[in-house]
C-alpha positions in Angstrom: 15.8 -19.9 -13.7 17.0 -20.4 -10.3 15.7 -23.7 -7.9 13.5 -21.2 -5.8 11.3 -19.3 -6.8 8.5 -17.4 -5.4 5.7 -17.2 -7.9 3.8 -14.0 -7.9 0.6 -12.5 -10.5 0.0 -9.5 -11.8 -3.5 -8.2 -12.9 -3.8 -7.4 -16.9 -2.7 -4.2 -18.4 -5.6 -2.0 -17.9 -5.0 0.5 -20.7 -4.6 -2.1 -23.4 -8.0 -3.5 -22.1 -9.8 -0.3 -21.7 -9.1 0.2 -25.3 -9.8 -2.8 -26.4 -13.4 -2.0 -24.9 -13.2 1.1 -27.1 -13.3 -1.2 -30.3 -15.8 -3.1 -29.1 -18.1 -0.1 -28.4 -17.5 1.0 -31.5 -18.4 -2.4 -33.3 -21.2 -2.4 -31.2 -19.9 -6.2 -30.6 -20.9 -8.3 -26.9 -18.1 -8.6 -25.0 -19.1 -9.6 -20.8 -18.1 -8.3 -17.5 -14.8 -10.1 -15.8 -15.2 -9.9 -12.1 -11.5 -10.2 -11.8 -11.1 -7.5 -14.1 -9.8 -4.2 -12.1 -11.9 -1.5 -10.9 -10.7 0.9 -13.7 -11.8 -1.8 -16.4 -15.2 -2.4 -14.7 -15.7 1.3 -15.1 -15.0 2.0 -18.6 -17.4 -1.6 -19.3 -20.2 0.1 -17.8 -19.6 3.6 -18.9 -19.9 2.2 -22.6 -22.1 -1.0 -22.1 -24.0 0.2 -18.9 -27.4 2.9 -19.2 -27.2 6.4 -19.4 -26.0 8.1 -16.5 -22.3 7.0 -15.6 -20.3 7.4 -12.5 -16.4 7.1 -13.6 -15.9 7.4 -9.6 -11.7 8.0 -9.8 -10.9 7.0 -13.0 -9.3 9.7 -15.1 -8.6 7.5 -18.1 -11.8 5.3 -18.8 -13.4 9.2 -18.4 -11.6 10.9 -21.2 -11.9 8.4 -23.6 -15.2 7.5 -22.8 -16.0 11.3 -23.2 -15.2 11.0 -27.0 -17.0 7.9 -27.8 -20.5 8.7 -25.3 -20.4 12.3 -27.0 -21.5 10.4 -29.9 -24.8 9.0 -27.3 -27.1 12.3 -26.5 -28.8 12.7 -23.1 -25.8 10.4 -21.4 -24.9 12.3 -18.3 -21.1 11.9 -17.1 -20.0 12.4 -13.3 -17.4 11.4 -11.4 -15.9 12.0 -7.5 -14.6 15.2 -6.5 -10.9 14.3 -7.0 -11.8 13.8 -10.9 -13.6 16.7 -10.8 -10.3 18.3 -10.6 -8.9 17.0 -13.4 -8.6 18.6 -16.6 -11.1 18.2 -19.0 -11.3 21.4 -21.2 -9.6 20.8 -24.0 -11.0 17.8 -24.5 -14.5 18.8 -24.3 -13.6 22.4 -26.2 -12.2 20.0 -29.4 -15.7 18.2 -29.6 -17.8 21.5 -29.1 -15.9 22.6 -32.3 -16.7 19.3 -33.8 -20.3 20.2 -33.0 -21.1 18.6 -30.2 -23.2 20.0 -27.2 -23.0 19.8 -23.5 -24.9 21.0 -20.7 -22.5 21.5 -17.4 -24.4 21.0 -14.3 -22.1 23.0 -12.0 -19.3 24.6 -14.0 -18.4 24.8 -17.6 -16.0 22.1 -19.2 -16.2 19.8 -15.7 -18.0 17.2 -14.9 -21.4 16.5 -14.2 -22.3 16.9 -17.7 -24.7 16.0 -19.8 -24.4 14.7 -23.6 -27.2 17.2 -25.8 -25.5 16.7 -29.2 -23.3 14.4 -31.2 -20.3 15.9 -33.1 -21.0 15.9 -36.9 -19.3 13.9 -39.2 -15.2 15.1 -39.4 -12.4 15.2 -41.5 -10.1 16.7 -39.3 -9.2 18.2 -35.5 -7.0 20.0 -33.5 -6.4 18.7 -29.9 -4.2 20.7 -26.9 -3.1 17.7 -25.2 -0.3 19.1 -23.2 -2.2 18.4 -19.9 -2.8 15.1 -21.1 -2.4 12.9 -23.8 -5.2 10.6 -23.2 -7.2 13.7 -24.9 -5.4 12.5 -28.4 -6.2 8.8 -27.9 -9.8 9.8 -27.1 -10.2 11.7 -30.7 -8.6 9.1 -32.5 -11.0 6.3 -31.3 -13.5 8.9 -32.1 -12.2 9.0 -35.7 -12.4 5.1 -35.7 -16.3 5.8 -35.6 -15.9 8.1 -39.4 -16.7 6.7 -42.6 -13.5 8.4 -43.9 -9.9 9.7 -43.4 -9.2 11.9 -40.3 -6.4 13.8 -39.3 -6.1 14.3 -36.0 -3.4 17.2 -35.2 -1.5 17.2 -32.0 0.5 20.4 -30.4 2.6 17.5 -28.6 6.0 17.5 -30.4 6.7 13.6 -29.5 4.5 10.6 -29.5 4.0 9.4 -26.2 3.6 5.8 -25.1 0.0 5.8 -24.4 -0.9 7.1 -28.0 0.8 4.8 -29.1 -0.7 1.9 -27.0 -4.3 3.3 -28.9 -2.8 3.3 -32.2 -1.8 -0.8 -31.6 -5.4 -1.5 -30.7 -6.4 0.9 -33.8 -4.0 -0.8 -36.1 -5.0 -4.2 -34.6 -8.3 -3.8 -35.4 -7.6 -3.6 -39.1 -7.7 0.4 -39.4 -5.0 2.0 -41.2 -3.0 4.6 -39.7 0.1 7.0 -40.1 2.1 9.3 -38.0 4.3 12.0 -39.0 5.2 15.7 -37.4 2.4 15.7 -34.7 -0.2 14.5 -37.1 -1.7 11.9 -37.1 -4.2 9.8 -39.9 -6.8 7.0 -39.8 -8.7 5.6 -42.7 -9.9 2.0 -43.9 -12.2 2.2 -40.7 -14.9 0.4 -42.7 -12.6 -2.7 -42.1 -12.4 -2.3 -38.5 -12.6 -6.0 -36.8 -12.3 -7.0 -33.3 -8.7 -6.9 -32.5 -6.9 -10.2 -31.7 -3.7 -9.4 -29.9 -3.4 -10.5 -26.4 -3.5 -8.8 -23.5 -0.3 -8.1 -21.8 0.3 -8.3 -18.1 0.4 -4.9 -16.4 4.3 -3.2 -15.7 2.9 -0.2 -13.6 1.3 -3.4 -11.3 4.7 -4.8 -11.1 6.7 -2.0 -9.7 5.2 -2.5 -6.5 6.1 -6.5 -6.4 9.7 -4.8 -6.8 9.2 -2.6 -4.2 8.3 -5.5 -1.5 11.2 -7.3 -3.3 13.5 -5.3 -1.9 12.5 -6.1 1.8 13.7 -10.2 0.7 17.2 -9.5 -0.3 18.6 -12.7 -2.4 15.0 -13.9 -3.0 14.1 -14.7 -6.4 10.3 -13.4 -7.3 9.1 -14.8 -10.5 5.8 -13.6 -12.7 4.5 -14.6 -15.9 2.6 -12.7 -19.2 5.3 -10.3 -19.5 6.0 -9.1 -23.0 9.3 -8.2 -23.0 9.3 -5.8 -25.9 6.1 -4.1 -24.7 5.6 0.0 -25.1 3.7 0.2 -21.9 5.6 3.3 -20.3 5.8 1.8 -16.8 8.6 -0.9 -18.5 10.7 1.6 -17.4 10.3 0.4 -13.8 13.3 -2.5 -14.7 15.5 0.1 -15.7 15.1 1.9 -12.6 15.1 -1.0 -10.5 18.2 -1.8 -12.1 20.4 1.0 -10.6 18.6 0.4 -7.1 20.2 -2.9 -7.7 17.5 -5.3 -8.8 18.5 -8.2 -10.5 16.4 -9.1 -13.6 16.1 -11.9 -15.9 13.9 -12.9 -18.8 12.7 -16.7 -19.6 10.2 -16.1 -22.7 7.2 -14.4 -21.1 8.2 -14.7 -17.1 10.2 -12.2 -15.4 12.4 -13.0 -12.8 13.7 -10.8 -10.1 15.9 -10.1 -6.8 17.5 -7.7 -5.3 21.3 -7.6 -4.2 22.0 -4.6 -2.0 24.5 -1.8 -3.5 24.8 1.1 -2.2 23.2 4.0 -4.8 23.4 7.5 -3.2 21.3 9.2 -5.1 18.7 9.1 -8.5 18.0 11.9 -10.4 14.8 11.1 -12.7 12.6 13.1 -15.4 9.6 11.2 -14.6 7.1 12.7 -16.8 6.5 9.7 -19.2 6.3 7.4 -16.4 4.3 9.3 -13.6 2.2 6.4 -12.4 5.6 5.3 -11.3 6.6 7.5 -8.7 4.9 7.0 -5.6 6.6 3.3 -5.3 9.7 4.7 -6.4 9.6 7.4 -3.7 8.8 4.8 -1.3 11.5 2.7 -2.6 14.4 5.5 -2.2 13.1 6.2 1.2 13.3 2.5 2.3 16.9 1.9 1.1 17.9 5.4 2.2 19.0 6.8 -1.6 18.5 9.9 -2.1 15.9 11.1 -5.2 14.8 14.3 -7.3 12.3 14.3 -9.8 11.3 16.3 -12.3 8.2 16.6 -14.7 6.2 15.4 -11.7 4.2 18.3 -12.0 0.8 16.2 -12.8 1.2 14.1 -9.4 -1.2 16.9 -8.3 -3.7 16.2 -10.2 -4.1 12.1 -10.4 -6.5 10.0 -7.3 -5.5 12.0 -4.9 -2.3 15.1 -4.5 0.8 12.1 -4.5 3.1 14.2 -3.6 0.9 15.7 -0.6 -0.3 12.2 0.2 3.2 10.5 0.2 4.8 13.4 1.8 2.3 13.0 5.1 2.7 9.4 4.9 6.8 9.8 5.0 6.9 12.2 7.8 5.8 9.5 10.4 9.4 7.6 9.3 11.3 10.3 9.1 11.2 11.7 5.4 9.7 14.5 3.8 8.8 15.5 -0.2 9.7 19.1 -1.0 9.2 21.2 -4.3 12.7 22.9 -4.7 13.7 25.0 -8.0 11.3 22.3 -10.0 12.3 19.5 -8.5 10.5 17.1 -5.9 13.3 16.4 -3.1 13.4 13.6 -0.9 14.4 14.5 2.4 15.8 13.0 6.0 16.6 9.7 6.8 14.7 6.3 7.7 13.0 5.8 11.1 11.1 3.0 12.3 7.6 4.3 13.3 6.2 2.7 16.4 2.8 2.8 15.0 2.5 2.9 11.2 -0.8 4.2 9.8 -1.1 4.4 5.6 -3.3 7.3 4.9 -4.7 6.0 1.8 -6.5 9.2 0.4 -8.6 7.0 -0.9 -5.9 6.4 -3.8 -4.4 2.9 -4.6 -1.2 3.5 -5.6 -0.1 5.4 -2.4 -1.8 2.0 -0.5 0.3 0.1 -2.2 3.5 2.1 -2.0 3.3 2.6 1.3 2.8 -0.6 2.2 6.3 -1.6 1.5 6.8 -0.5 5.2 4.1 -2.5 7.0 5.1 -6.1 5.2 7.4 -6.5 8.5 5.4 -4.6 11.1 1.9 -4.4 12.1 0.3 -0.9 10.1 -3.5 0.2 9.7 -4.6 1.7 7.1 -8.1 3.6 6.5 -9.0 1.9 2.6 -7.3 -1.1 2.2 -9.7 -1.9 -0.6 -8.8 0.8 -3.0 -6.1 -1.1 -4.6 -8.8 -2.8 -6.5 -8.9 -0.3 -8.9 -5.8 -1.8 -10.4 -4.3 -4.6 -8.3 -7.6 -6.8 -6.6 -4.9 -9.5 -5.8 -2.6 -7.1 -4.3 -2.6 -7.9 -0.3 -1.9 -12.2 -2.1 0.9 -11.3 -3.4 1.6 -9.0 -0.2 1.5 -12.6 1.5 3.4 -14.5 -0.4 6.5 -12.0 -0.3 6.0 -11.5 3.6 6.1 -14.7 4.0 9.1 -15.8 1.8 11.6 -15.5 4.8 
C-alpha cells in the first residue's frame, strides 16, 4: 500500500441487498429500515414491507422483482414516475397472467398503475421473454422460491447474465437448490429456504465514478474498502476498463487501491451491453481525457432514469462534445472545451449527476437535483470532497 492514501466509501451493492429483501419477504422474517441504505433499497423495503399501494418512483429493478413477489398480494396497487412508466414491463406481467394471475391497468394494458386482483396458482413451470431485460428471469425465479416444489423456469436468453446469477447466489444462499443448463433453469428444496448469511458486498457500479474523479488527481492514490475481489457484480468490469484509460489498480485483501498515470489511449471500442449502468461515467471519462469511444449494445440507455444518451449528449455539448447514433454505434464526438458556466442537467437521474460532475470538481457548476444521487450513492458529494480536495 503506498504512504498516502486518500480513503474514500462506497455505499453497499444495491442488487445483492434488494434480493436479500426478496428472501426475507418471502420468509415473512423482520428485517428494519437502514437510513443509510440508498434510495433504490428504501424502495424495494417499502414496496414489500410497506401497505398496499406502492410508489417505486424511478426504480426499474426493485419494480420488476417486486411485481413477481406482490402479484402473490391481491388488491396491492403498483405505480411509479413517468420515466418508469416507459419501461418495459410486458413480458413480465404477460408470464404471470399465464400463471393465473390478474391485473387491472389503470391507464394502459401491461404498464403501470396497476392493480394486483389475483395471485398466480401454484406452478411447475414458465416461460419468460427476457430479452428486454433480464431482471424479468430473476423476478420468476424468486417467485418460484415461494412453490412447495420444483420449478423450471425457461429462459429465451442464450447466456446467463450476471444479474441472474447474482439472484441465484442469494437463492442458493438461502439453502434452495438450484441448477442451470441450456437456458433452463431449476429450483427445489424451497421448504429449507433460510435467511441467507453472506455478506453484503460493496457496490462496483458506485465506484466507477470515484475513478472517474480519480482521474482529475493524477499520481494520487484513492483507497476503498469491502471490495470482493472475485465478485460477479457486472460493473467489475469498470477496472478493466479503467485499466486501458490508464488506471493503476491494486488489491490488499478487501481494499482497492487506485491512481491514475496518464497514457495516451486514442480510442475504446466497447460492447457495453452487460455493463450498461456503466456508460454514462465512462462517456464522461473519454470526453475528459480526450479518447475517443464507440459503443455498442447501448441500445437500453433509452430506456433507464432518464434517455442517457439524450441526457449526456445535452450535457457534453456545453464542453465541446456530442453523442451520435452511427451504423449501431454511439460516437463520441469533438474535442474538450472549458465551459465558462457549467450547468449539469440532471434529468432528474443520478448517474448522469454523478458523471457529469467529473467536470465541476475544479470549477464552480450548478446543477438543478443534486440530491438524486441518493438513489444509489447518499455519500456521493463526501467523497466529491475529499478527492477535490486531495491536491
Amino acid at each position: 500500500m503506498p504512504n498516502t492514501v486518500h480513503k474514500l466509501h462506497i455505499p453497499i451493492n444495491k442488487s445483492q441487498m434488494i434480493r436479500h429483501l426478496a428472501m426475507h419477504f418471502i420468509l415473512k422474517s423482520e428485517i428494519h429500515l437502514n437510513p443509510q441504505w440508498p434510495d433504490d433499497i428504501k424502495i424495494m423495503h417499502n414496496a414489500l414491507f410497506g401497505g398496499k399501494t406502492i410508489d417505486f418512483k424511478d426504480a426499474g429493478t426493485p419494480l420488476r422483482l417486486s411485481t413477481a413477489l406482490l402479484s402473490q398480494a391481491p388488491g396491492t396497487m403498483l405505480t411509479g414516475n413517468k420515466e418508469l412508466m416507459k419501461r418495459p414491463l410486458k413480458p413480465l406481467l404477460q408470464t404471470l397472467e399465464h400463471l393465473g394471475a390478474r391485473f387491472s391497468y389503470h391507464h394502459k394494458d401491461y404498464s403501470l398503475p396497476f392493480t394486483v386482483i389475483k395471485p398466480c396458482n401454484p406452478f411447475t413451470s414458465c416461460t419468460i421473454d427476457d430479452s428486454k431485460s433480464s431482471q424479468f428471469t430473476s423476478a420468476l425465479l424468486l417467485l418460484a422460491c415461494t412453490q412447495n416444489q420444483k420449478v423450471r423456469v425457461y429462459s429465451k436468453a442464450e447466456t446467463q447474465g450476471n444479474y441472474v446469477k447474482q439472484t441465484l447466489r442469494a437463492i442458493d444462499a438461502a439453502g434452495i437448490q438450484t441448477a442451470y443448463k441450456s437456458s433452463t433453469y431449476e429450483l427445489w428444496n424451497q421448504e429449507n429456504m433460510r435467511v441467507p448469511k453472506e455478506p453484503i458486498e460493496k457496490d462496483f457500479s458506485s465506484l466507477v465514478f470515484l475513478l472517474n474523479l480519480a482521474l482529475a488527481r493524477p499520481h494520487k492514490t484513492f483507497g476503498v474498502s469491502g471490495l470482493n475481489p472475485q465478485s460477479i457484480q457486472a460493473d467489475k468490469a469498470a477496472i478493466a476498463l479503467y485499466k486501458k484509460l490508464g488506471m493503476d489498480f491494486t488489491w490488499e485483501e478487501d481494499a482497492l487501491f487506485f491512481c491514475y498515470i496518464p497514457q495516451e489511449q486514442p480510442k475504446i471500442k466497447l460492447d457495453i451491453k452487460s455493463c450498461i449502468d456503466l456508460a454514462p461515467a465512462l462517456i464522461a471519462a473519454c470526453a475528459f481525457l480526450g479518447t475517443g469511444l464507440v459503443l455498442t449494445g447501448y441500445e437500453n440507455l433509452k430506456y433507464k432514469e432518464s434517455n442517457r444518451i439524450q441526457a449526456m449528449h445535452e450535457n457534453l455539448i456545453q464542453l465541446g462534445y456530442q453523442l451520435q447514433e452511427d451504423k449501431n454505434n454511439l460516437v463520441l464526438k469533438g474535442a474538450l472545451k472549458k465551459a465558462p458556466h457549467l450547468n449539469i442537467g440532471s434529468f432528474q437521474d443520478h448517474r448522469i449527476v454523478m458523471a457529469m460532475s467529473l467536470f465541476g470538481l475544479d470549477q464552480a457548476f450548478t446543477c438543478d437535483n443534486r440530491a438524486c444521487v441518493s438513489k444509489s450513492f447518499p455519500s456521493y458529494w463526501a467523497e466529491f470532497e475529499t478527492v477535490k480536495n486531495s491536491i
